[in-house]
C-alpha positions as CSV (number, residue, x, y, z in Angstrom):
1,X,0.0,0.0,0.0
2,X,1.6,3.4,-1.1
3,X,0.4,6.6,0.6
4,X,2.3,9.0,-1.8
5,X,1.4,10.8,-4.1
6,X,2.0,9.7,-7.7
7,X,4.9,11.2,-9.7
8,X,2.3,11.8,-12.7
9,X,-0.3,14.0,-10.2
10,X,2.5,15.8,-8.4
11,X,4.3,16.7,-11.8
12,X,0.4,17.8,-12.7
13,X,0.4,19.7,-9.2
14,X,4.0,21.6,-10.2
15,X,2.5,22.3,-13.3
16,X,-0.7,23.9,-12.3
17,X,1.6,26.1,-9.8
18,X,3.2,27.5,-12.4
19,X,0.7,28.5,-14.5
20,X,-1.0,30.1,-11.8
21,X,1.9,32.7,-11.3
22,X,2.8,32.9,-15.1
23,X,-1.2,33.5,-16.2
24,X,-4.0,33.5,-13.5
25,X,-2.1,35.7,-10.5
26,X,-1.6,38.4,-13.3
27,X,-4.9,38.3,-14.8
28,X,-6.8,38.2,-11.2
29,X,-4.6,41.6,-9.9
30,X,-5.4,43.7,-13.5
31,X,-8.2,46.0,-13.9
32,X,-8.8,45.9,-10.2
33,X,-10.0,42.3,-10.8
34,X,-9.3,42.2,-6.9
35,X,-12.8,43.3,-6.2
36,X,-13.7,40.2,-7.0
37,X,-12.0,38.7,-4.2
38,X,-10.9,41.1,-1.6
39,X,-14.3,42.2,0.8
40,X,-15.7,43.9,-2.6
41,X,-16.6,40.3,-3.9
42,X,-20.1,39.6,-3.1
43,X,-21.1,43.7,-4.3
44,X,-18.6,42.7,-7.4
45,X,-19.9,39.5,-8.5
46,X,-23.7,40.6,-7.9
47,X,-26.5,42.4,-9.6
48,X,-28.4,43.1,-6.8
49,X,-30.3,45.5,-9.5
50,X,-31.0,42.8,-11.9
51,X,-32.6,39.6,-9.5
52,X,-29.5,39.1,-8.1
53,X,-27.8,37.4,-11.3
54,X,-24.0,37.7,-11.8
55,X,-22.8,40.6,-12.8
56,X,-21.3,40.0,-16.9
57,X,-18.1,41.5,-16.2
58,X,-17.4,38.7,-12.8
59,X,-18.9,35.7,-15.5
60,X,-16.4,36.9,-18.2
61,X,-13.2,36.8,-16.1
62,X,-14.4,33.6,-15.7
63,X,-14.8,32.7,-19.0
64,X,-11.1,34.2,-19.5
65,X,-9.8,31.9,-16.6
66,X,-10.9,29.0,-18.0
67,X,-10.3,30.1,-21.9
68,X,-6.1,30.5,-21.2
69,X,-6.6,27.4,-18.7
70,X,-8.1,25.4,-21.8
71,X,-5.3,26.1,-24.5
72,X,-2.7,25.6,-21.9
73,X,-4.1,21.9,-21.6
74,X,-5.4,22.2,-18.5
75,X,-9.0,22.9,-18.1
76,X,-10.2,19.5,-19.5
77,X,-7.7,17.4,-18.0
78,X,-9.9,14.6,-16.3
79,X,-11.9,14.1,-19.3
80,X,-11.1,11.2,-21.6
81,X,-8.9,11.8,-24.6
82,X,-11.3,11.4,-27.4
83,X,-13.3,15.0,-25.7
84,X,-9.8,16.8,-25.6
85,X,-8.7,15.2,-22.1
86,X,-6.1,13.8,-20.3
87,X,-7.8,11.1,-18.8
88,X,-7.3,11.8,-15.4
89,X,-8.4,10.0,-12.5
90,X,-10.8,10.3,-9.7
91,X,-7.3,9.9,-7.4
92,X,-5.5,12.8,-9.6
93,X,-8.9,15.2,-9.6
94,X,-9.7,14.7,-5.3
95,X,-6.0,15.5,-5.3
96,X,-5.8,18.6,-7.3
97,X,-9.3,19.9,-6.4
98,X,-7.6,19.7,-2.8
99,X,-4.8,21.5,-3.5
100,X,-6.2,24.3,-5.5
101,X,-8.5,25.0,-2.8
102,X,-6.4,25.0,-0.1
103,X,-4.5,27.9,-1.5
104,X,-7.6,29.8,-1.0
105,X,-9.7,32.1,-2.9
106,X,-8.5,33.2,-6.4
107,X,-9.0,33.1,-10.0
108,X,-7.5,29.6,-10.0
109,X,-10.3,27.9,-8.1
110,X,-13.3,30.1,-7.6
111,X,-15.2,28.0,-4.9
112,X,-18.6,29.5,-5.3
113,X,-19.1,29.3,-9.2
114,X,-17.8,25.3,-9.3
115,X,-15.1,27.3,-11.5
116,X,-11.3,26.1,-11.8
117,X,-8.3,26.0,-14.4
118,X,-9.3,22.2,-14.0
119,X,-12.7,22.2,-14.5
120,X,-15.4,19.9,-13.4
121,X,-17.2,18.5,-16.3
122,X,-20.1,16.0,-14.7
123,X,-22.7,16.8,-17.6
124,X,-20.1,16.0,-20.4
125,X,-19.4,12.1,-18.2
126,X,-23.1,11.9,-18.7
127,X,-23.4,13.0,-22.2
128,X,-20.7,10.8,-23.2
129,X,-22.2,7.4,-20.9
130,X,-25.8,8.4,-22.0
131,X,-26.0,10.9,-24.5
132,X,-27.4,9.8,-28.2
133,X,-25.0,10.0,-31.3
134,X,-27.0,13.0,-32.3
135,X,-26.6,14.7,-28.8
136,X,-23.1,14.2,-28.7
137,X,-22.3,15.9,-31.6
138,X,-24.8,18.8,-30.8
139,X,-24.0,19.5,-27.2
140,X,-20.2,18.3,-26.3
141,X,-18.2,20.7,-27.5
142,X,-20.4,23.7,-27.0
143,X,-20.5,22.6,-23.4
144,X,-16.8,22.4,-22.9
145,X,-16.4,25.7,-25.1
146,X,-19.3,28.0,-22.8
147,X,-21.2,27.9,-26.1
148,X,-23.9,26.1,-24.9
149,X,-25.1,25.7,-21.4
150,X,-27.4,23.2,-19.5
151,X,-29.2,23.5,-16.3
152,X,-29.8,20.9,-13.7
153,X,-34.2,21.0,-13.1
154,X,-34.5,18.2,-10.3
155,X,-35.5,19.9,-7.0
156,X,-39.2,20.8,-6.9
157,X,-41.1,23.5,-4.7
158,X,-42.6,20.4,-2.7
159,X,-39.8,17.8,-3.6
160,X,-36.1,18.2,-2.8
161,X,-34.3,14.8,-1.7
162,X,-37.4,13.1,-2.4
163,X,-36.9,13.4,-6.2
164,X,-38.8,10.0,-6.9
165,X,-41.8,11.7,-5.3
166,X,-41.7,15.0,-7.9
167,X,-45.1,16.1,-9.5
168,X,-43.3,17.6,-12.6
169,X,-44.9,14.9,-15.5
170,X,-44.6,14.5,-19.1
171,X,-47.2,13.2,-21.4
172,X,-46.4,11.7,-24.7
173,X,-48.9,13.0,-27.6
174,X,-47.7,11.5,-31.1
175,X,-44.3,12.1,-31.6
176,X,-44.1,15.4,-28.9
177,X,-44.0,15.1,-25.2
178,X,-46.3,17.2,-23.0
179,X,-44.3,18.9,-19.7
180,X,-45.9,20.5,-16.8
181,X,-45.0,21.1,-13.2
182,X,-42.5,23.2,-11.7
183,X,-38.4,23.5,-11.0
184,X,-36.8,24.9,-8.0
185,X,-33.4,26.1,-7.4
186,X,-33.0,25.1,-11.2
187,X,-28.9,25.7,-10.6
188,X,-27.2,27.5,-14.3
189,X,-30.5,28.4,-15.9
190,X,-29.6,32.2,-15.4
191,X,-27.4,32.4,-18.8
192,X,-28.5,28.3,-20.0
193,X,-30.1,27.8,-23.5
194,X,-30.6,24.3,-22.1
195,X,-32.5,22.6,-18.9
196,X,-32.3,19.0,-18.2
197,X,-35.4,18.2,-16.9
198,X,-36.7,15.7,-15.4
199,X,-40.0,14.5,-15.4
200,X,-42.6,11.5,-14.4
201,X,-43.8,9.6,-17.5
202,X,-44.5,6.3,-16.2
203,X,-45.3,4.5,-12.7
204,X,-46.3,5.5,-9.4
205,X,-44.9,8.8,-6.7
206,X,-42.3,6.8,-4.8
207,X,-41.3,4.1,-7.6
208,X,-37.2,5.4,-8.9
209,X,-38.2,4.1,-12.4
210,X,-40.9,5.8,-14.4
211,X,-38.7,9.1,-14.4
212,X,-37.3,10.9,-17.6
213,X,-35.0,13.4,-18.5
214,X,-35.8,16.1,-21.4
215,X,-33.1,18.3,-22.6
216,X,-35.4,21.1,-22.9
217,X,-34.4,24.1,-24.6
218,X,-35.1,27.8,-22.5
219,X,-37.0,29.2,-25.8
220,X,-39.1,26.8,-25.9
221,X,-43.2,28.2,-25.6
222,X,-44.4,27.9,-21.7
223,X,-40.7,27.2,-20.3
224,X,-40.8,30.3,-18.0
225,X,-38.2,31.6,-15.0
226,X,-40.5,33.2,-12.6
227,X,-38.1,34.9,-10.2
228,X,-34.5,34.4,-8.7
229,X,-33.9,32.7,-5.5
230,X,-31.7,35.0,-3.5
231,X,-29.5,32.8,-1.6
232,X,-26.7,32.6,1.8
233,X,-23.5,33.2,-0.7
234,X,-24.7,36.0,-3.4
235,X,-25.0,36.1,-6.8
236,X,-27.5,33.5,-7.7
237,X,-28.0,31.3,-10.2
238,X,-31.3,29.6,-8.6
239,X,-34.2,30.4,-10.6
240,X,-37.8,29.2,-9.9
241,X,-39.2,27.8,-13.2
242,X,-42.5,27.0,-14.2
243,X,-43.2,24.9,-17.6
244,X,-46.9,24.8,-19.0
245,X,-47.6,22.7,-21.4
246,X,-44.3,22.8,-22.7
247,X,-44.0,20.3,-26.1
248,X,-40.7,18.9,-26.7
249,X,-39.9,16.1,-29.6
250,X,-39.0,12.3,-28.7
251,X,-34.5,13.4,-29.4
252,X,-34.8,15.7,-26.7
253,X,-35.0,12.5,-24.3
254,X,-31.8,11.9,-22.5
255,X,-30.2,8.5,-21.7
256,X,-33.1,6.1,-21.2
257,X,-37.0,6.9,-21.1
258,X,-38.0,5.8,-17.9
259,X,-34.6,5.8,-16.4
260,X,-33.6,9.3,-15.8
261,X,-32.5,9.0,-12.2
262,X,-29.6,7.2,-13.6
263,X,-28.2,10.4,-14.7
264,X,-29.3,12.1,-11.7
265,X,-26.5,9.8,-9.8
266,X,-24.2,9.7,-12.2
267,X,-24.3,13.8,-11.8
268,X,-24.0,13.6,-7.7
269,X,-21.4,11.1,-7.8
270,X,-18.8,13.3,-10.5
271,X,-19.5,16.0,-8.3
272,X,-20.1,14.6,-4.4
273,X,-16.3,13.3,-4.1
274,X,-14.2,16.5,-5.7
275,X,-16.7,18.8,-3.8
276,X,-15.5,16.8,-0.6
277,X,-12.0,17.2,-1.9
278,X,-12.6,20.8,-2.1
279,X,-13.9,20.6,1.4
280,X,-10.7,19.1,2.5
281,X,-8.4,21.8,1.1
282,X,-10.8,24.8,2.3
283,X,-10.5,23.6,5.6
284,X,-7.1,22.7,5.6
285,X,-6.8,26.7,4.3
286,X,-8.8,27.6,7.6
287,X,-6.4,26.1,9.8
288,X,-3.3,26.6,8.2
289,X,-4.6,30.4,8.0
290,X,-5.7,30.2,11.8
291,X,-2.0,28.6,13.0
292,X,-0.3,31.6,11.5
293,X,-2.8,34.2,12.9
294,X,-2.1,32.5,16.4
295,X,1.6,32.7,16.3
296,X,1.9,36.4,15.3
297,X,-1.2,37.4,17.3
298,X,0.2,38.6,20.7
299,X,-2.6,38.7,23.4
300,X,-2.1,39.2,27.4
301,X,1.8,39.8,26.8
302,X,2.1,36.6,25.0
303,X,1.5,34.7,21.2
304,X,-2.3,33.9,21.4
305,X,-1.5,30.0,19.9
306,X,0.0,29.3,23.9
307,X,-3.3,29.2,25.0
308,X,-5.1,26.1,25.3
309,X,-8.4,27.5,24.0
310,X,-6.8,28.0,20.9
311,X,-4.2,24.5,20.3
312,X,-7.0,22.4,21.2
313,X,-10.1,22.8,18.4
314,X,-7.6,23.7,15.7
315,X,-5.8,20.3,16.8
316,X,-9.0,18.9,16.3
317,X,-9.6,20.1,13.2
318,X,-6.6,18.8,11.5
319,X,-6.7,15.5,13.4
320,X,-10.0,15.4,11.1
321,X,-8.8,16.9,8.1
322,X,-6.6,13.8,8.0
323,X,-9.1,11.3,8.2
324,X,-11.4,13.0,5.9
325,X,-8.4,13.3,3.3
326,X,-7.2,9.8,3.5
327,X,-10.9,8.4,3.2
328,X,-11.5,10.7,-0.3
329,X,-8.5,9.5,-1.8
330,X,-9.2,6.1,-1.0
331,X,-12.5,6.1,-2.4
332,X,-11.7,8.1,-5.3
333,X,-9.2,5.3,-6.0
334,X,-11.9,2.7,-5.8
335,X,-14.1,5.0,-8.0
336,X,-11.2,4.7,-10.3
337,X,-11.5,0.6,-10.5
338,X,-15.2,-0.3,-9.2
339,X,-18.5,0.9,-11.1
340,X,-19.7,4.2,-8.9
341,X,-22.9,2.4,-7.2
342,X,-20.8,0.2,-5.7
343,X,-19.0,2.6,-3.7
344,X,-21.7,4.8,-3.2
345,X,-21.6,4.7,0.8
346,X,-18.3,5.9,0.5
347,X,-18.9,8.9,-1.6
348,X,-21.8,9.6,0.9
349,X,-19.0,9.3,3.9
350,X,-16.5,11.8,2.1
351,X,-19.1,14.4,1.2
352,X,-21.3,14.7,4.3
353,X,-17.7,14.8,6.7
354,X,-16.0,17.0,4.1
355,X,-18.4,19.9,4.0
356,X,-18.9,19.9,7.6
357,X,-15.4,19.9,7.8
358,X,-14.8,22.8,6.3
359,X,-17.3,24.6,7.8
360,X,-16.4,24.1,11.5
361,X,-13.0,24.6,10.2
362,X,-14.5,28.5,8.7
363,X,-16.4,28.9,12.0
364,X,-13.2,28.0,14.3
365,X,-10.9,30.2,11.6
366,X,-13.6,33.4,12.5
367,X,-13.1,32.7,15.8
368,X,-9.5,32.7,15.9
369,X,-9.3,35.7,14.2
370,X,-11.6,37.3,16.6
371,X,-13.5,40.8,15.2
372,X,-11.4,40.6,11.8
373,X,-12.0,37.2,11.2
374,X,-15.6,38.2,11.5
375,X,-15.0,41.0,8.4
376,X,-15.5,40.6,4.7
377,X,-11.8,41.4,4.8
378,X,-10.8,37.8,5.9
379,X,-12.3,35.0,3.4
380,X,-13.5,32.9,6.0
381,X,-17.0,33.9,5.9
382,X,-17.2,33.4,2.6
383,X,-15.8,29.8,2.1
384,X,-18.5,29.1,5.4
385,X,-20.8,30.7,3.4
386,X,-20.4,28.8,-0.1
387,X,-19.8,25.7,2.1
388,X,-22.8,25.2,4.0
389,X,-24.8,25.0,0.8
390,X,-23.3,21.4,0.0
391,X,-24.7,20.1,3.4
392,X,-28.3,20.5,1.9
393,X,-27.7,20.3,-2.0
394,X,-26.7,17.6,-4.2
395,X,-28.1,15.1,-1.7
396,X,-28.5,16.9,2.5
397,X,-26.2,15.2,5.0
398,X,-29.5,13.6,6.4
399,X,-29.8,11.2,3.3
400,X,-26.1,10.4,2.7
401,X,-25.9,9.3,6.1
402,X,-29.2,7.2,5.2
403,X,-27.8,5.9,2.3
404,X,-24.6,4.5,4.2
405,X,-27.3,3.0,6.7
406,X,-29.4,1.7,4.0
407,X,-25.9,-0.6,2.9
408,X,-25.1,-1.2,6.5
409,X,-28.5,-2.9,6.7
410,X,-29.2,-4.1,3.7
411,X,-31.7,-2.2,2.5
412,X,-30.0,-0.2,-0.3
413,X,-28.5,-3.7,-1.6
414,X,-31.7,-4.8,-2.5
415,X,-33.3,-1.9,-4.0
């Protein structure tokens, strides 16, 4: 068993360094593209006049990040060759997303828009596992490129984890399928020209199959955003959609009719173990951050980190981080040789300790830092902040922990 880390990913690692300070440092400090980051960033990033949305000059820095990051070779680097890739692994993409954010915020790795030189692809794995020959051509590249852009419609105003219970339904009439219903916190639809939907066509509220998804395109008649959800961490890209009698032809169906939730996993497990990677580097940037505050920080005659009070949660903390690290990168290992289901109670164990990891580790930094850590200056409220989201979304903590207890027990086996 070897616990180091692989000449291939560290060279990777060194890499990445050094395009940060040759192109991404420069390009964050021009043009007073600090606001973005320094205790401007929410006011920067957000049009508070326009819903809420991001602001277009934040969303094309963005784009520019992840433009020079794409023709230096990085940006697609854990997608397969044959889509511009290097292939790299689940092991090499926990490990990277972990160092990136543990240097903490920066054009490199901005936390709250999923947004890195190595970027995070999870509707491109499905395309490619699920997507028709049609589809693939249409919607890969345009994808990768910003060209085109597809939201994620699960989460109802009545249904949120219980997505086999959603009321959103599709009826086929001839060769055109009938959608009505409602999307909430429809994540990307604020600049998408596409929505994967997903809808009941078949079977009962409760039963997983029965459930389709519809690459819907925003134009189309009785697709409709109603309003903007304004969220925790600012600007948002959480719309509430309504969709009546919206009529979509048989191609827009994606992966199998009936099946849809398939994709729906495939989606939280691409994204469940590098967002608990993330996790792990943001906290690790907590307490690293908090350790140096403590040693300059001179309190009562004396450096604050003497005091017990202090040693003992941050202690704590990285005692944790370790565990937590060494459990994503051995399950991104496995995810790299078993088929993702059946490691599924191990995703659910990285991503529910990972992000409240990182946010006690956010809390414990604001504390350390006493009334500054508490400011807009210091970026701890802001990773707590973008943090706390992921211990509701994608799957709350409440129903990973279920789902390991449903494999403990048996009952997830047999379902």
């Amino acid at each position: 068993m070897d616990f180091e880390i692989p000449d291939d990913i560290q060279r990777k690692l060194d890499e990445l360094d050094a395009f940060i300070e040759a192109e991404i440092k420069p390009l964050e400090l021009q043009d007073d593209n600090a606001r973005f980051f320094d205790h401007r960033r929410e006011w920067a990033r957000t049009d508070f006049e326009n819903d809420g949305q991001p602001r277009p000059e934040w969303e094309a820095l963005l784009a520019e990040m992840r433009q020079r990051a794409d023709a230096a070779g990085h940006l697609r680097y854990g997608l397969p060759e044959d889509m511009g890739g290097q292939g790299g692994t689940n092991l090499a993409m926990a490990m990277i997303r972990e160092h990136l954010a543990a240097k903490g915020l920066g054009l490199h790795n901005d936390l709250q828009n999923e947004s890195s030189i190595v970027g995070n692809f999870p509707f491109a794995i499905m395309m490619k596992r699920f997507g028709t020959d049609e589809q693939k051509a249409f919607f890969l590249e345009g994808a990768l490129t910003g060209k085109l852009r597809v939201g994620f419609g699960l989460t109802e105003p009545n249904h949120g984890s219980d997505a086999t219970w959603l009321e959103t339904t599709a009826i086929r009439e001839g060769d055109e399928w009938v959608i009505n219903g409602a999307k909430r916190f429809n994540s990307g639809l604020h600049s998408a020209t596409h929505d994967m939907i997903f809808a009941r066509t078949s079977g009962d509220p409760g039963q997983a199959n029965g459930i389709t998804c519809f690459l819907v395109p925003v134009e189309t008649p009785g697709f409709k955003v109603e309003f903007m959800w304004w969220t925790f961490n600012m600007p948002s890209d959480h719309p509430e959609v309504s969709l009546t009698d919206v009529r979509v032809p048989d191609a827009t169906i994606f992966g199998e009719e009936g099946r849809g939730l398939a994709l729906a996993q495939t989606f939280v497990h691409e994204n469940r173990i590098r967002q608990a990677a993330s996790g792990v580097g943001a906290a690790q940037f907590c307490i690293d951050e908090s350790v140096k505050y403590a040693r300059e920080r001179i309190v009562f005659g004396k450096p604050l980190w003497l005091n017990q009070a202090i040693q003992f949660p941050l202690a704590e903390l990285q005692t944790e981080c370790e565990m937590v690290r060494n459990l994503v990168y051995k399950t991104a290992w496995q995810l790299d040789r078993e088929h993702h289901m059946d490691v599924t109670d191990k995703v659910s164990m990285c991503n529910y300790r990972a992000n409240r990891l990182v946010c006690n580790a956010a809390d414990q930094a604001i504390q350390v830092h006493g009334g500054i850590g508490y400011t807009r200056h210091m970026p701890f409220e802001h990773i707590y902040r973008h943090h706390r989201r992921y211990r509701i979304t994608e799957g709350s903590e409440e129903i990973q922990i279920r789902r390991v207890a449903g494999i403990m027990f048996g009952r997830e086996a047999k379902r």
